[in-house]
C-alpha positions, 0 to 999 in steps of 0.5 A: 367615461367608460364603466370600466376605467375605474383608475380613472373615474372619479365616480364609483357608483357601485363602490359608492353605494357600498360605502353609503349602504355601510354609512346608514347602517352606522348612523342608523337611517334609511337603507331602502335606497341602496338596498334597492339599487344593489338589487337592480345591478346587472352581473354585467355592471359589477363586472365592469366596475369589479374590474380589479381585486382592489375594486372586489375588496373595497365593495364586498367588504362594505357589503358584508360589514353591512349586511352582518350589522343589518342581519344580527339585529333580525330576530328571525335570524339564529346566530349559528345561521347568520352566515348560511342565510342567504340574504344578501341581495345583489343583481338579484342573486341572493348571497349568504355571509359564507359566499362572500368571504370565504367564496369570493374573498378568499377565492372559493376556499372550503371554510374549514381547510385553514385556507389550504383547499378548495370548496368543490361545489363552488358555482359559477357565479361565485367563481366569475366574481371572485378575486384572483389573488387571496389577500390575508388582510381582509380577516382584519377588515371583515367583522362578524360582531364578536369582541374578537373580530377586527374594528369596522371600517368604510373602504374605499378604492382610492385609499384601500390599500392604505387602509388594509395595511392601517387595519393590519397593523392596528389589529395585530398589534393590539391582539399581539403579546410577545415573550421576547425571553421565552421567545413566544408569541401570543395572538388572535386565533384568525390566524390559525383558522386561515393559516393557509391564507397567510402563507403558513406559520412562516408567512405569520411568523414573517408577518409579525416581524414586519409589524413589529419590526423585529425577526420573530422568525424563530419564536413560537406562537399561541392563539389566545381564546376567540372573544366570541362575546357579541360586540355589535356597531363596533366602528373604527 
């Protein structure tokens, strides 16, 4: 069965290994193995698998939740350099936290632009393993340990996009309070740092409706404080 039929196969080692990788970090068992097998993919083998965005999400995102868990427990790691760190082992290229979020899940976006600009000094690599289209839902998927940050939870392809939707809603309606008389929306502040990623105030704006049922389109918003207040192992 070919590599690349991944809408076909019923077995996904590279999307399953991520998954497996993120299982034993929860429950505390060995990692030498996956580790070990991510170390000695071929770029050629992640293209083949990663042959789609829905196939890039499910494993980067397994990948980051797993490494940020495994990286904020090293004490040789300092929390303002737990995303630069370049530690992430994959086909033998080392990645940090920052390379895989903001470089290929948000499609080698400078981190701080609010999602509007480009990193210029993207390299290719990063550029060849990027997604082609931003999806803002993976800023309530991608957890960096804060008590603000989003629940962790273990994608996968067959079921992704049934759980990105579960993760947005779920986030958004537990971090969301509305005034209905004051017509004021009070929310998590991810949405202002990606503001562009979102389409703007009016794509959160229209996002908060459709979660809510509701037409919010004139209301304005408020961006509560960031709980950076550690919160490790916090699974879904």
């Amino acid at each position: 069965m070919p590599i690349n039929d991944i809408s076909t196969k019923e077995y996904h080692p590279i999307l399953d290994v991520s998954g497996r990788l993120l299982l034993n970090v929860k429950i505390n068992l060995s990692t030498d193995k996956e580790i070990s097998f991510l170390q000695n993919l071929t770029f050629k083998d992640i293209g083949q698998e990663l042959s789609n965005d829905a196939a890039k999400k499910c494993f980067w995102i397994n990948i980051y939740n797993s490494h940020f868990q495994m990286m904020a427990i090293d004490a040789t790691i300092s929390r303002n350099k737990i995303y630069k760190t370049k530690k992430v082992n994959i086909g033998g290229h080392h990645f940090s936290l920052d390379d895989i979020e903001h470089g290929i899940l948000r499609r080698y976006r400078w981190k701080w632009s609010l999602g509007y600009l480009p990193d210029l000094f993207t390299s290719r690599l990063i550029k060849d393993l990027a997604v082609d289209l931003v999806d803002s839902r993976i800023h309530f998927a991608l957890n960096c340990g804060a008590a603000s940050c989003p629940p962790i939870a273990f994608y996968s392809f067959l079921t992704l996009e049934q759980q990105l939707e579960t993760a947005m809603t779920s986030f958004v309606e537990s971090e969301t309070s509305i005034d209905h008389d004051k017509k004021i929306i009070r929310t998590n502040r991810i949405f202002q740092w990606y503001v562009g990623d979102f389409g703007g105030k009016k794509g959160i704006l229209k996002l908060l409706s459709d979660v809510f049922q509701k037409d919010l389109s004139n209301y304005n918003i408020i961006y509560n404080p960031y709980n950076w207040n550690a919160k490790l192992g916090n699974y879904s």
